[in-house]
C-alpha positions in Angstrom: -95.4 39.5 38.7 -95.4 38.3 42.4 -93.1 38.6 44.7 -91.3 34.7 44.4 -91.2 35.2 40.3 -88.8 38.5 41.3 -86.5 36.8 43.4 -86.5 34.1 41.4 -85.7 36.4 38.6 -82.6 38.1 40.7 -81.2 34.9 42.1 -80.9 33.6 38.0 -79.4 36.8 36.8 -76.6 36.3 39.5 -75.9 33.2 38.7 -75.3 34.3 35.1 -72.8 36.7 36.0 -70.6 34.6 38.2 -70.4 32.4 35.5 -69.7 34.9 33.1 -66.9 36.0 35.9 -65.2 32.5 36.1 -65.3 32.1 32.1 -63.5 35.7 31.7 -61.0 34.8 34.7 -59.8 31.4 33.3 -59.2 32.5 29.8 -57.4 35.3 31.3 -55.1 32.8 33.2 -54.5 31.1 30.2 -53.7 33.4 28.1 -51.0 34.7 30.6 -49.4 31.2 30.0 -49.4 31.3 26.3 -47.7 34.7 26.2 -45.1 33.3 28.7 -44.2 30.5 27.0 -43.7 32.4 23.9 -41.6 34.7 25.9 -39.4 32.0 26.7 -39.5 30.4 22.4 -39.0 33.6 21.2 -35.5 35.5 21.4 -35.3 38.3 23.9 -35.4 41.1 21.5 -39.2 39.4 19.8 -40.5 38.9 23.7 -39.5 42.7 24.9 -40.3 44.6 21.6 -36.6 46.5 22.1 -35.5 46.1 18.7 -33.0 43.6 16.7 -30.6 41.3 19.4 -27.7 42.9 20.4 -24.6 41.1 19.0 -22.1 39.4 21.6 -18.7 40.9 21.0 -15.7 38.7 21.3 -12.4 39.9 22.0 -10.1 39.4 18.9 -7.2 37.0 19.6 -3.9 37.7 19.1 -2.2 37.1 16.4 0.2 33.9 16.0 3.5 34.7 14.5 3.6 34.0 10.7 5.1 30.9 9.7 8.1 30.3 7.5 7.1 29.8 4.2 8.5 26.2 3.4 9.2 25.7 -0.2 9.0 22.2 -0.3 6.4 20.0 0.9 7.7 15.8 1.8 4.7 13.8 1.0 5.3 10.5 3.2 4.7 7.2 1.6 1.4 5.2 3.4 2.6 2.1 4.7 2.2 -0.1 1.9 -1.2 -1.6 1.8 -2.1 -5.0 -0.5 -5.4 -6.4 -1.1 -5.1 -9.9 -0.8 -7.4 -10.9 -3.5 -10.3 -13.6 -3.5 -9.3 -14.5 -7.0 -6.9 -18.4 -6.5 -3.4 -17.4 -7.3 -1.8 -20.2 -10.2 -0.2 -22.0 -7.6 -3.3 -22.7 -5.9 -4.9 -23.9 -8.6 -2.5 -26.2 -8.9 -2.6 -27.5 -5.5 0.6 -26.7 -4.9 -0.3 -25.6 -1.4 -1.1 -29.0 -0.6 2.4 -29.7 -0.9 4.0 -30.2 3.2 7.3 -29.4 3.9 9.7 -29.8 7.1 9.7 -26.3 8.1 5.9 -25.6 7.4 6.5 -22.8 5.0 3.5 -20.7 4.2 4.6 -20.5 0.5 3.8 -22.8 -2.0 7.4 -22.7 -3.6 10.6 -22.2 -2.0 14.5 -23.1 -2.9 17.5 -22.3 -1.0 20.6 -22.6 -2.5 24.1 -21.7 -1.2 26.0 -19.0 -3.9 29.1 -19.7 -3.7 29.1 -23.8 -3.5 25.7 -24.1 -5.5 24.8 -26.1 -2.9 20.7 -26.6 -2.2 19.8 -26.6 1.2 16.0 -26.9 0.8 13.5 -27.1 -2.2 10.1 -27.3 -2.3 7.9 -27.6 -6.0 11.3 -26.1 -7.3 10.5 -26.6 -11.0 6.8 -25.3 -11.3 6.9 -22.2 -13.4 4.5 -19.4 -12.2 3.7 -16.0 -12.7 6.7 -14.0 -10.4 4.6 -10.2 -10.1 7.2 -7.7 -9.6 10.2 -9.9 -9.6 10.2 -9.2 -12.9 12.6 -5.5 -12.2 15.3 -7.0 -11.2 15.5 -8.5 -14.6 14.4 -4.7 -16.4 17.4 -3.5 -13.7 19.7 -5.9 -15.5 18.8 -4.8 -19.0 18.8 -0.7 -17.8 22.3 -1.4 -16.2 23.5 -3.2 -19.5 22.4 -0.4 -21.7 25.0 1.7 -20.5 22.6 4.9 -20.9 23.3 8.1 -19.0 21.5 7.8 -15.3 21.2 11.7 -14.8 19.1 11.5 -18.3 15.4 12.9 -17.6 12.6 11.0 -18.7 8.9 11.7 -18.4 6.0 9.5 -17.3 3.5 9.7 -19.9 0.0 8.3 -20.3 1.5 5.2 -21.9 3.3 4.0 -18.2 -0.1 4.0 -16.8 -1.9 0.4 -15.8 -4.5 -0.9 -17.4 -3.6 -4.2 -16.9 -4.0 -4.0 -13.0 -5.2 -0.4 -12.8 -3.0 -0.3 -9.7 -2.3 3.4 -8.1 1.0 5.2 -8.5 1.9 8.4 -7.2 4.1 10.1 -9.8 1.7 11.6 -12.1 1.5 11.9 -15.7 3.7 14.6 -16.5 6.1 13.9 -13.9 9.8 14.1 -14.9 12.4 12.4 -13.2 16.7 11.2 -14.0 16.6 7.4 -15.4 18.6 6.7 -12.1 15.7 7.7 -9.8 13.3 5.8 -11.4 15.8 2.3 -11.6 15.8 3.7 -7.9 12.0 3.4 -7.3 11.7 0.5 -9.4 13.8 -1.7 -7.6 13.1 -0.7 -4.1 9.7 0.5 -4.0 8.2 -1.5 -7.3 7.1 1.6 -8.4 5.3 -0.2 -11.9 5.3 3.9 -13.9 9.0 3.9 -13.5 9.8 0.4 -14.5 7.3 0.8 -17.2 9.5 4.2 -18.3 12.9 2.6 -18.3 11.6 0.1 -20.6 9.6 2.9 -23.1 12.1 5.6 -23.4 15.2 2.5 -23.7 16.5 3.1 -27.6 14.6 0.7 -30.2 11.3 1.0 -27.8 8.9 -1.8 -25.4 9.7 -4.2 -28.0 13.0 -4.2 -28.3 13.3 -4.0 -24.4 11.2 -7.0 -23.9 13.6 -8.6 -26.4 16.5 -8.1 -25.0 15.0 -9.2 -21.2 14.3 -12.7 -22.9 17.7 -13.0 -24.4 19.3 -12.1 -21.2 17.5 -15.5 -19.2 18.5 -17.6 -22.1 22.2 -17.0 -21.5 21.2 -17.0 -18.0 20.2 -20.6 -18.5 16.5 -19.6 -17.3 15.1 -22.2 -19.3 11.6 -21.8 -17.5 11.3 -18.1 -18.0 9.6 -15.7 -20.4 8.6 -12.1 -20.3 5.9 -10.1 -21.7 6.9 -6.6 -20.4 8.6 -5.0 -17.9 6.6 -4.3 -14.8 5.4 -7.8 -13.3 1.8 -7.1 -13.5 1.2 -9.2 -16.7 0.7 -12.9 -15.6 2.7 -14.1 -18.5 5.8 -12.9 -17.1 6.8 -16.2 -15.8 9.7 -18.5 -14.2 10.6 -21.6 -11.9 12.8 -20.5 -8.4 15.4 -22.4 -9.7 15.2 -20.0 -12.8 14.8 -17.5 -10.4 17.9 -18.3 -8.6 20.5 -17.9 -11.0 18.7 -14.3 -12.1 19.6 -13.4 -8.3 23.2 -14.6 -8.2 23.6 -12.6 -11.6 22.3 -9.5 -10.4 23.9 -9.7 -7.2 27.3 -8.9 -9.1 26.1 -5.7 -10.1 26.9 -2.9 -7.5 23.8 -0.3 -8.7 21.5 -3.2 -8.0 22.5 -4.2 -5.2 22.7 -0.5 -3.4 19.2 0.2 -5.0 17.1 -2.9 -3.9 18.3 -2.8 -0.2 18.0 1.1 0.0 15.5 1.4 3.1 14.1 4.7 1.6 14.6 7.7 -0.8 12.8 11.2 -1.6 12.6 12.1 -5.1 11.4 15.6 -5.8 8.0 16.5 -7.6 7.2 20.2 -8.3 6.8 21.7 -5.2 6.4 18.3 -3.6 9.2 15.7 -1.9 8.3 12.4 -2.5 9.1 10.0 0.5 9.4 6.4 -0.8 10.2 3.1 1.7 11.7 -0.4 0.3 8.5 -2.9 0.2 10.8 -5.5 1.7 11.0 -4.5 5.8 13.6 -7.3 6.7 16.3 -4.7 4.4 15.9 -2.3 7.9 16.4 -5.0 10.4 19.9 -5.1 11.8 20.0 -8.6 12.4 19.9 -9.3 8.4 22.5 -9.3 6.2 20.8 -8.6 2.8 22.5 -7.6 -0.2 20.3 -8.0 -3.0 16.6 -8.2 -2.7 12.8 -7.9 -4.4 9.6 -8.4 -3.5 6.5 -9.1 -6.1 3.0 -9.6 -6.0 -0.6 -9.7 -8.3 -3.4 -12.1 -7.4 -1.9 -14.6 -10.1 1.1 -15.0 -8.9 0.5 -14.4 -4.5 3.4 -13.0 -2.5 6.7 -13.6 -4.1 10.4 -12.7 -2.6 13.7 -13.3 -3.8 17.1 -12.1 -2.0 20.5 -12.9 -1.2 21.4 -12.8 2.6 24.1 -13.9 4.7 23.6 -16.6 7.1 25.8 -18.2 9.4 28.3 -16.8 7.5 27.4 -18.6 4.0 26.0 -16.0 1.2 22.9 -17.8 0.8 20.1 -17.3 -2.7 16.4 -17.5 -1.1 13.1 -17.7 -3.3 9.6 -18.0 -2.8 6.9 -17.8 -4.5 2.9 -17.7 -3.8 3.1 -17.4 -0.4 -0.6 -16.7 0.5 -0.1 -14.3 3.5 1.3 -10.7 3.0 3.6 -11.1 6.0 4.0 -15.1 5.6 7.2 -14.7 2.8 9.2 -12.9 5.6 8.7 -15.5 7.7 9.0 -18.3 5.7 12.7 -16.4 5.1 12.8 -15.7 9.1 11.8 -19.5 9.2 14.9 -20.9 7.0 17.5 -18.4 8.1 16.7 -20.2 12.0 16.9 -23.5 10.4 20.2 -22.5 8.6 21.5 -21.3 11.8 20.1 -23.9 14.4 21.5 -26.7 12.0 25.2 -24.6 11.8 24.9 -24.6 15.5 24.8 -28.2 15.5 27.3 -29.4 13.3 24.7 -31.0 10.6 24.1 -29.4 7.3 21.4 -31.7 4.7 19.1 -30.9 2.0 15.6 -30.7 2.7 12.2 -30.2 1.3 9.8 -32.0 -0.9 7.9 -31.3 -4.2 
């Protein structure tokens, strides 16, 4: 070889190895930043090779004082929640919510009628029978108070008192035992439908019998309009007219135990280890500025929001009723709407009958 071929030679094999130099440098450099960014990924203990993590310890806490054992538990009652169902109730099937009235009642039926004079003060599709829900215990009161049975008597709720007409809720369980009086208690003020259904069961001669005697009490009532099925409400064949209605209220009103239970604003019954809060379904019973002293409230889809009470207004013991009011607020105040009427018009001097239907 010459001379030029040789340095040719050299000045190739140089070039080779500062390649081979830069190659080995950057793969270096890269590798460096892989292991350092699986330093960082990994826990401390993985990057270093020094063994399992050490565990952070954490000074216990002190100890909070026992607490008192408490051998009952109250259970408060949810505020009463109704679905207001898409299904028509009767009376709007009937149009009877087309009917107007002077004071622009939300219910469909209403009659007012003064209990002492029998005097009405305002009517509105009086005579239309409908189904009247849960109204229907203050006629099983009447029949449980007439049966003279002993009130301290206990009586079990069995799987016969539960719904399947509705398949509403209640909160005393099957097995449950309770005095008769406590569940006339519930009945009346929080339409508890298990202990209404009980009374009726466990009342000598049976349902039948019961139901029997509930239909022979509105026929001396004069309820002419009226039938019953059983003794809850929540069949819609238990039916009646408000003026039908209106005499059950004036009879009931004469009996002390019904009229102490129905305006009760609450009571706690005792389950197990458990204490019951219940609250009256009609809130106008804790408002000071009413005077009720006998009272119910009632409602299934069929029949809409019902209420019935006596109340004392401008000094005149006055029966209200209404019936398939569509609102679940709108039947107290379509009674907050008459008692201002009643009182506005006593104000003035001028007393007249009103309404339409």
């Amino acid at each position: 070889m010459n001379c030029r071929m040789i340095s040719s030679f050299f000045l190739l094999c140089r070039a080779v190895n500062l390649t081979l130099l830069v190659f080995v440098l950057a793969y270096g450099a890269q590798s460096d930043a892989t292991a350092a960014d699986r330093s960082h990924a990994a826990p401390k203990s993985q990057a270093t090779g020094a063994g399992p993590a050490k565990k952070s310890v954490v000074a216990p806490r002190a100890s909070k004082p026992a607490a008192k054992a408490v051998p009952k538990r109250i259970v408060k009652a949810r505020a009463p929640v109704t679905v207001i169902s898409s299904r028509p109730s009767f009376g709007q099937i009937a149009g009877l919510h087309a009917s107007q009235d002077a004071l622009d009642l939300k219910s469909s039926v209403a009659f007012v009628i003064d209990q002492d004079t029998r005097e009405v003060l305002f009517k509105k599709n009086d005579q239309a029978v409908l189904p009247i829900a849960s109204l229907t215990k203050l006629m099983t009161g009447m029949i449980v108070n007439e049966g003279k049975l002993p009130m301290d008597e206990m009586i079990m709720i069995t799987q016969d008192d539960v719904d399947t007409e509705k398949g509403s809720r209640s909160r005393l369980k099957v097995g449950t035992s309770l005095s008769r009086g406590e569940l006339l208690h519930l009945a009346l003020m929080s339409s508890e439908n298990r202990a209404a259904h009980a009374l009726a069961r466990t009342y000598p001669g049976g349902m039948s019998e019961f139901v029997t005697l509930m239909n022979g009490k509105a026929a001396t009532l004069g309820m002419k309009d009226t039938q019953y099925v059983e003794p809850t409400g929540l069949s819609s064949k238990n039916q009646s007219s408000a003026r039908d209605l209106a005499a059950l209220v004036s009879a009931a009103y004469n009996v002390p135990v019904l009229r102490e239970l129905s305006t009760s604003p609450g009571h706690q019954v005792e389950v197990g280890k458990r204490v019951l809060q219940y609250n009256n379904t009609n809130r106008l019973v804790k408002n000071p500025s009413w005077d009720i002293g006998i009272q119910k409230t009632g409602y299934i889809s069929e029949a809409g929001q019902c209420l019935v009470m006596q109340a004392k207004i401008a000094g005149r013991k006055l029966i209200m009723v209404f019936l398939d009011s569509a609102g679940k607020l709108s039947r107290l105040g379509d009674a907050e709407r008459v008692r201002h009427w009643v009182e506005t018009s006593h104000a003035a001097g001028t007393s007249r009958q009103i309404g339409g239907g």
